[in-house]
Structure formats: structure tokens, C-alpha cells
N, C-alpha and C positions, 0 to 999 in steps of 0.2 A: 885698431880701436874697436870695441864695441857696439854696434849698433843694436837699438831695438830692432824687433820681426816687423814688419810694413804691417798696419792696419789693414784689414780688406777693405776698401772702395767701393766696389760695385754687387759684392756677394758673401753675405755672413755663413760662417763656416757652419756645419748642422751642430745642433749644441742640444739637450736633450732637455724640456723642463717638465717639472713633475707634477707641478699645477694643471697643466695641458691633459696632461698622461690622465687625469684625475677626473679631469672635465670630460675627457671622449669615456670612460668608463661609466662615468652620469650615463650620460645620452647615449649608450648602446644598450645599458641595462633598462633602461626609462622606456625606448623601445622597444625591446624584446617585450617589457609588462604591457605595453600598449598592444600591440599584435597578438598576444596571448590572449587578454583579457577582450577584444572584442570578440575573436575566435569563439570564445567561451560565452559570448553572448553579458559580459558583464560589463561592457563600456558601447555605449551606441555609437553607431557610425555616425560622424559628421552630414550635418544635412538635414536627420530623421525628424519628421512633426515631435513633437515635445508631446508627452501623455497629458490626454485632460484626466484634470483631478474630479475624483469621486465626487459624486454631489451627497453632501448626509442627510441620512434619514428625518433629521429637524426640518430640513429646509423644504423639499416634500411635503412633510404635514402641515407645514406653514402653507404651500401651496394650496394642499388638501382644503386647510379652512377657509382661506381667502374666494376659492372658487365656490364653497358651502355656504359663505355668506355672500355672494354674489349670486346665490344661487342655481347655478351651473353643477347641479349635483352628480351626472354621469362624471365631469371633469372631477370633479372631487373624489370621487371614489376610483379613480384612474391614479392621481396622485400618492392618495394613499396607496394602493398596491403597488406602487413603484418605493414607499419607504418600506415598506417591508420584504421587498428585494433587496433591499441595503440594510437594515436590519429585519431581519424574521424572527426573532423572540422579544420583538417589541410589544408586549402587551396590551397598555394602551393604544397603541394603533390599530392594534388588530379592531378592541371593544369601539373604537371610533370607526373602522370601517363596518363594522357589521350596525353600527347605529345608523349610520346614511344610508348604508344597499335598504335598511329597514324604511326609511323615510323615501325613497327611492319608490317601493313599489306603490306606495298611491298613485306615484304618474302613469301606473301601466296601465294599458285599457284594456287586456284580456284575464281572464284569470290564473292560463295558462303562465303568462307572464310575471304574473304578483310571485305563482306559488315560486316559480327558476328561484326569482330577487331574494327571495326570502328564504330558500333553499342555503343561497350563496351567506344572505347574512346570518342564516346558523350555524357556516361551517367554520365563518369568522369568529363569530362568538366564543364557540368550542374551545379552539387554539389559543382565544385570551383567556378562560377560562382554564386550559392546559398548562399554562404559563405562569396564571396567577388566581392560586384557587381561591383563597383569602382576599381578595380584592373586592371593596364592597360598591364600588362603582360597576366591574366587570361584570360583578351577581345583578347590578340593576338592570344593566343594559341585555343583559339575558335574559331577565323574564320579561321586558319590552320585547327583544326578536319573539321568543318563543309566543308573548302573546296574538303580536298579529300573524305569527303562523299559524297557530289554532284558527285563526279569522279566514284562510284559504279553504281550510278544508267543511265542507259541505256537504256530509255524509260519512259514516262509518265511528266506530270509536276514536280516532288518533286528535281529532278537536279536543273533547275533553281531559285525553291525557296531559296535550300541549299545553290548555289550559291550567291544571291540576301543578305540573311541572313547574309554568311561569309563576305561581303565586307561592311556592315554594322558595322560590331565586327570590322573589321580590321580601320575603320574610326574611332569609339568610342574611340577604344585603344590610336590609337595616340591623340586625345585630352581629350583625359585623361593624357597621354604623350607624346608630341611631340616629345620627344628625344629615342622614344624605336626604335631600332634597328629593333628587331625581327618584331615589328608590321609590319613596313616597306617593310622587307622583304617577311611576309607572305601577305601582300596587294598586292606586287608584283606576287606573286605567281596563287594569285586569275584572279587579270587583266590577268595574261598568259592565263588561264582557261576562261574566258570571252573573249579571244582573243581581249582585247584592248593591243596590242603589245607596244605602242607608251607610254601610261601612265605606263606601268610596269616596260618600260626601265629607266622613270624617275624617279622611286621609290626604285630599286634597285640600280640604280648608288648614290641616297642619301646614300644608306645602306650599299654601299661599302666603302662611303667615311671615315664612321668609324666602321666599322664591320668586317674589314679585318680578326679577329679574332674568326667570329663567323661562323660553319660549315653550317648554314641552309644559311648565307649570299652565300657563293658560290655555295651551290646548286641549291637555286634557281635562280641565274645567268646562271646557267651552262643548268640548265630549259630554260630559256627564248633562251639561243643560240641553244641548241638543235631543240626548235620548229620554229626558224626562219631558218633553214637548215644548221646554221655555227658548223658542228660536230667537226673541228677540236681544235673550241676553247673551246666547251663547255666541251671537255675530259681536254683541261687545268683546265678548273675550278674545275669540278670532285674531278680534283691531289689535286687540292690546299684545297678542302674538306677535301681529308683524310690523307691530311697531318695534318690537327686539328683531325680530329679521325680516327683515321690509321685501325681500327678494324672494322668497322661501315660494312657488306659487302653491304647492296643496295646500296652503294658508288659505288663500286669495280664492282656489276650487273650494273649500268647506264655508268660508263665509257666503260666495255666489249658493250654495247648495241649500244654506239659510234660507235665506231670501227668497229662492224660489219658494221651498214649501210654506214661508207666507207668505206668497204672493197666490199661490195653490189652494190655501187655505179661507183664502178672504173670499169675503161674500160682496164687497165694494169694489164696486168697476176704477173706478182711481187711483184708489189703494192699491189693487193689485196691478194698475200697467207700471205705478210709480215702482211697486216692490220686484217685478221681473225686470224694470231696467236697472236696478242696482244689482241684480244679481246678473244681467249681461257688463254691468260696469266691472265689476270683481272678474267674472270669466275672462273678460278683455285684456286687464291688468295683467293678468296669467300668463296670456297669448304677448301683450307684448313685451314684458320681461323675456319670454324664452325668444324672441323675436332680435332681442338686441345682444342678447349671448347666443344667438344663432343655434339654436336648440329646435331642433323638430318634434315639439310632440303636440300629439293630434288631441289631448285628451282636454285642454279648452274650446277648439272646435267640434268636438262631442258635447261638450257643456253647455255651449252656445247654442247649438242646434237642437236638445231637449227644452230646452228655455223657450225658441221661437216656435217649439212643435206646439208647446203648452199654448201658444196665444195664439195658434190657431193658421203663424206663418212659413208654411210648409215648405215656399219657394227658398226666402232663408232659412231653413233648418237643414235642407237638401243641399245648399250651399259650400255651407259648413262643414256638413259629412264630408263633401269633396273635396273641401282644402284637407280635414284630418287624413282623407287618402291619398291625399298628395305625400303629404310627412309617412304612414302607415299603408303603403296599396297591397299589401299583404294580409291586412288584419281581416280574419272571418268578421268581428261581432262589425265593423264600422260597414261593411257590404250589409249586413243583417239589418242594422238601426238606418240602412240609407232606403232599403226596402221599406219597411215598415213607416218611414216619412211618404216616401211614395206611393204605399196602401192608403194612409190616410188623407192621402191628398186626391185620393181613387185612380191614381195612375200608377191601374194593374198590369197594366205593360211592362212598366218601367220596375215594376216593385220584382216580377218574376226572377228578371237574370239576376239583381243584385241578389235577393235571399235563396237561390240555386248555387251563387259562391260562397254563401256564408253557410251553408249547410252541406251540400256536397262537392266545393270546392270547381274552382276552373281556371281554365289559358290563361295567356297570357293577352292571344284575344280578345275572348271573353270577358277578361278581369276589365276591358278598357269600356266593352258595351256593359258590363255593369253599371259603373261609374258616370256613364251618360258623355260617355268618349273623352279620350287622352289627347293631351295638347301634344300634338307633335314636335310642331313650330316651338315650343316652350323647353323642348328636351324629355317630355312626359313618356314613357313606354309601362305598358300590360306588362304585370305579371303572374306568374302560376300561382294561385292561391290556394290553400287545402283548408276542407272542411270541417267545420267543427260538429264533433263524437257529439251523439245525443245527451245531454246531461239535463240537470236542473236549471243552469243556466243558460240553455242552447236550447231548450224544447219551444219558447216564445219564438222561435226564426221558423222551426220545423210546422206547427201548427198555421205560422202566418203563409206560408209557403204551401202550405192545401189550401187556404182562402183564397190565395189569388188563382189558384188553378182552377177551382171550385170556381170563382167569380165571374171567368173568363170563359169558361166549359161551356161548348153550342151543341146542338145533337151533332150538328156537321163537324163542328172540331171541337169535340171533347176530348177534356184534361183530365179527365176524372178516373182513369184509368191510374198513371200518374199520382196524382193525387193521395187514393187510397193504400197505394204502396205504401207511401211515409203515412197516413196514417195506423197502418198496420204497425208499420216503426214505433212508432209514437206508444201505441195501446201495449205493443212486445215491451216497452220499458214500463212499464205500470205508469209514467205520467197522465193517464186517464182518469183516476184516482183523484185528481186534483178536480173538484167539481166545473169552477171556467174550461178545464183544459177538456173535458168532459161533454159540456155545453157546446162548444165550439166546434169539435170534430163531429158531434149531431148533426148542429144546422149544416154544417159541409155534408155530412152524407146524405140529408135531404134535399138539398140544394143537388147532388149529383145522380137520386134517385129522379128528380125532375126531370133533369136532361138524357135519363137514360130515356125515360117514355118519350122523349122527344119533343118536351118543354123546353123553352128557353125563358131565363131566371133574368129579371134586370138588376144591372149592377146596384140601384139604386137600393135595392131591398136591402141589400148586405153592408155591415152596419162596423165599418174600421176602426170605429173608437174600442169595439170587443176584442178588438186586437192590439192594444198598446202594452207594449212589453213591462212587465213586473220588476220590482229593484231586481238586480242581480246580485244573489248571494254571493258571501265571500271576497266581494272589495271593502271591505272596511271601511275605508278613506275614498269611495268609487263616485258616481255621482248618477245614485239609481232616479228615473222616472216614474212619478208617483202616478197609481192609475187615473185614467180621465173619467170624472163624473157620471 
């Protein structure tokens, strides 16, 4: 008979499927592209941190502004340079950074520093201009930079060119658009700066007429009355500044700088303690906004400290200087103005070393006995300080600086050797030519002819109010002291 083949039991005989065959052909090819393609760098190895995503240039500027109306403006203009790392032919961004570096240099307190700031926000400018020549925003905020650049320079032709230039941009802008605001305002600005009073007032009352909304609109209004001598209204404009930007402080520095010169101005003893504590109220505001964005700048304790020279208290004004060199221990003029607090307080000791850093620079020793010693205990350290070049605005440290040696000058120890050095300096620049400056270095060399014959001069003759320093040309937005009586 026939039997079927026995099933297998315990082992399937090898039997070939084509689905199988089909599937290892997957997965050796799927492999091979695997191993290839990481090779190659086009598939990352398991494991790897994941790339962060680019951050864009909106989000940036978004920063940019938030930190501008918190008034943190170093951070604002940090931000902005980071969007234009991510985008660089961003236009607007550039014309917005170079408007802040602009608003920026009112916080500096050397000149040295305005001119960098402003250096930096014309080369911003430039590139949004590069970018976008027909832009009639781009043309306003150009002849703003260009104008307070003309405001640095203090000698030579390139002020009037700068100026010439900015009112140029400021004319383009508006017929490019007739309807900008800001151009408006900052044409205004300009004409102040050209002293055409009469066309600025007509330029800015356009710009009020719908710009009620815009902070540079009442600043520069508030310009225009301050320099025709109406202080009381121009501190109203100020307000209504920063009531649009509450945090902004060279707001809060121009409205205190008000109040001082009418507090300077008045002849009523009430009047003026009332108008110099509103103008320490404003400086304070200053100090403590940068105080809560951790912002070091010294240039409200500079404002503070003219304010208390004015009423005569020298111990706070001396103060003040200290804390700004706490924030600045580098800066010549803040040695220079902590000297001359200490001429008029007749402590010619103390006046010599600071105005010896602020003119010819010193240690870091030195920098600490300037200053009337570095807190150790606190983290405080000296350091090297370099001297500020004879100029227009440095020649008030150099004159006060033969006073004190003059002052101090005995037959036995006579300064006066010393002394008539930098006066020599002084006369080699023609700043003698300035009749005070003239005056000054006189009584010094009769005051040193005395003690040659072997007189001795009391301090008490010599007379420190002849020595309060004159505004300092070239801050525009600075916070000069007006002379004393």
C-alpha cells in the first residue's frame, strides 16, 4: 500500500521564503545608508545635544526696545547689535541703533567719551543710509546723529560742516516726507544749534501740533525754551517727556539742570533752597533708576555734587564725587571737579593730588590718595589714571592746579617752581587770552613772587570762588556749572 511521507515532528525541513529574502534586503540596504550617511556627516550620531535654534533678528529688537524703555540703554544698544548679527542689511535697525548710541552720549561725562559714542552712532547711521537711501525716517535720524556731532567738536571747521550737513538730511527727510514728525522735530533741533531761534520755533510748533505723543517732540521744545532763558516751562516739557518715557534719565538730568539755574538765578533765599532740592529730587530719580537696572553711571553723582557745591555744601559735593568714582575711578574730569570741591572748601591738601590725576594722570596708588582712600574691606582698588591733553575744557583743572600750589607755596617749601611749569603750559596754549584765565595766572605769579622774596601768603587771601570751573563746551546734554557770584 501506499503511505504518505511522515510529517517532520520536531524539525521543518529548510524551505526558502521570498518575503524574508525581501525583508533582510530592507535592512542591509537601510544600514549601509545609515553608516554612509553619518560618515558623511549628514545624519547625527545618536546621543548629540540637538542644535539651538537661531534666535531672529525681531526678537532682538523687541529686546532692544524693552530694555530702551526701561531705560537700560548700554543693554539696548547690546541687543540691537546682536540683531544685526542676524540680520546685517537691516535698515531700520541699524537707524535705531545709531539713534540710542546718540541718546547714549548724554550719560558720558568726558568729552572724550561723547565724541567715541557718537563716532560709533555715525557709522550706524551711514549703513542705514547705505541700505536705504530714500528712507525718510533714516534721513531724520541722520541729521539728529550728525547734529549732536557738530555739538563734540569745539574748535576747528568740522562743527559747522556737521552742522551744514545735518540740516541738509533734515530738509531731504521731509521731502521725502512731508508728514514725519520726528524729521521736524530734529530740524528743529538743528536751527536751535545754528541759533536760527525764530525758524525752530516754527518747526517745532508743526511737530507739536501732532506729535504730542512723541518724547523727542517735547525734548526738543523743552531745548528751544531752555536756550531762550524760559527755565520754568522748559522743566514743564521735560515732565511731559518723561511722562512718554518715565525711565529715559538724561530726561530727569535736563529737567534737575533746570531747576538748578533757577535756583542759581533767584535772589529769594526760600525760593532757591526750595528750587535746588527739586533739582537734587530729579538728579536722585536718575541715580536711582540706573540703581534698580544696576547701571553704574556716575554722571547723577556729578549732578548731585554741583548742585550741593552751589549751596555752599562742600562735604556732600565731595561725597558724591566719590561714589561717581566708585562707578568711573578712571575718569580725569571727576578727579578734576573733586579737586576743585576741595579748593573751595580750602582744603589745598586734599585738592593737589586729585587735580595732579586729572591733569597729569597717576598709580594706581595715587589714584586711591586722590580720592581720599579706597575701601579696601569693600573690594575698592586704585587705579592708573591718564591725564587729560590741555584743551578748552581741561585748561579750568590746569589753572586750578597752580592755585593750590601757589596757595600752599612757603619760602621753606615752595611749589612754585612746579607751578609756573603748567603755567608756562597754559600761556604755550594761548589759553591766556581768555581775560579770567589771564587774571588768574597774575595773582598766581604774584602770590609766587612773594614767596620767592621770602614772604609767606595766607591762604586766606586767595579767593576759590575765582576758581569754579566754566560749562564745559561740547556736552550738549552735559550738566555745566554756572559761575559763582
Amino acid at each position: 500500500m501506499n503511505l504518505s511521507p511522515r510529517r517532520p515532528i520536531f524539525n521543518r525541513r529548510p524551505e526558502n521564503n521570498i518575503y524574508r529574502m525581501f525583508l533582510w534586503t530592507i535592512l542591509i540596504v537601510g544600514g549601509l545608508w545609515v553608516f554612509y550617511g553619518v560618515n558623511r556627516g549628514e545624519i547625527q550620531k545618536f546621543g548629540l545635544p540637538t542644535a539651538t535654534p537661531t534666535r531672529s533678528a525681531l526678537s532682538y529688537t523687541d529686546q532692544g526696545d524693552a530694555n530702551f524703555t526701561a531705560g537700560n540703554i548700554d543693554a539696548a544698544i547690546s541687543a540691537y547689535g546682536k540683531a544685526l548679527q542676524v540680520d546685517p542689511n537691516n535698515a531700520s535697525v541699524w537707524a535705531k541703533l545709531a539713534q540710542i548710541q546718540t541718546y547714549s552720549s548724554s550719560l558720558k561725562t568726558t568729552s572724550e567719551d561723547r565724541r567715541v559714542v557718537l563716532t560709533d552712532a555715525l557709522n550706524s547711521i551711514d549703513k542705514a543710509k547705505a541700505l536705504a537711501a530714500d528712507d525718510s525716517t533714516v534721513a531724520a535720524i541722520r541729521a539728529f546723529v550728525l547734529d549732536w556731532n557738530a555739538s563734540t567738536e569745539v574748535s576747528g571747521d568740522r562743527a559747522p560742516a556737521l552742522l551744514t550737513e545735518a540740516e541738509q538730511e533734515a530738509v531731504r527727510a521731509l521731502q521725502l516726507d512731508n508728514t514725519n514728525i520726528l524729521a521736524l522735530a530734529y530740524y528743529a533741533e538743528i536751527l536751535i544749534d545754528e541759533q536760527n531761534l525764530t525758524q525752530a520755533a516754527q518747526n517745532i510748533t508743526q511737530a507739536l501740533e501732532k506729535g504730542q505723543d512723541l518724547m523727542d517732540v517735547h525734548r526738543v521744545y523743552a531745548y528751544l525754551l531752555e536756550t531762550q532763558g524760559n527755565y520754568s516751562q522748559a522743566i514743564a516739557e521735560y515732565d511731559k517727556a518723561i511722562a512718554i518715557a518715565p525711565n529715559l534719565t538724561f530726561l530727569y538730568m535736563r529737567g534737575g539742570v533746570n531747576y538748578r539755574t533757577l535756583a542759581f538765578n533767584s535772589t529769594i533765599e526760600d525760593q532757591r533752597l526750595a528750587l535746588y532740592t527739586k533739582s537734587l529730587e530729579y538728579f536722585a530719580k536718575a541715580a536711582a533708576i540706573n540703581a534698580q537696572l544696576e547701571v553704574k553711571d556716575p554722571a547723577p553723582y556729578i549732578s548731585i555734587s554741583r548742585t550741593y557745591s552751589q549751596l555752599g555744601e562742600f562735604y556732600a559735593a565731595g561725597r558724591n564725587l566719590q561714589k561717581a568714582l566708585e562707578f568711573s575711578p578712571d575718569n580725569p574730569e571727576v578727579y578734576g571737579q573733586l579737586g576743585i570741591v576741595f579748593q573751595r572748601s580750602r582744603n589745598f591738601e586734599g585738592a593737589i593730588p586729585a587735580l595732579e590725576c586729572a591733569i597729569k594722570g597717576c598709580t594706581a596708588d595715587k589714584s586711591c590718595d586722590a580720592r581720599g582712600g579706597c575701601d579696601t574691606a569693600a573690594g575698592e582698588k586704585g587705579v592708573e589714571v591718564k591725564g587729560m591733553e590741555l584743551s578748552q575744557s581741561s585748561v579750568v583743572y590746569y589753572y586750578s592746579y597752580v592755585s593750590n600750589l601757589a596757595a600752599l607755596s612757603r619760602p621753606k617749601s615752595n611749589r612754585c617752581p612746579e607751578a609756573r611749569q603748567v603755567m608756562a603750559e597754559i600761556r604755550a596754549g594761548g589759553f591766556d587770552s581768555d581775560p579770567i584765565v589771564s587774571q588768574i595766572l597774575q595773582e598766581n605769579e604774584n602770590i609766587c613772587k612773594l614767596v620767592d622774596s621770602g614772604l609767606t601768603v595766607p591762604t586766606s587771601t586767595i579767593s576759590p570762588e575765582n576758581y569754579t570751573p566754566t560749562p564745559l563746551p561740547g556736552a550738549k546734554y552735559g550738566t555745566p556749572t554756572p559761575l559763582s557770584p
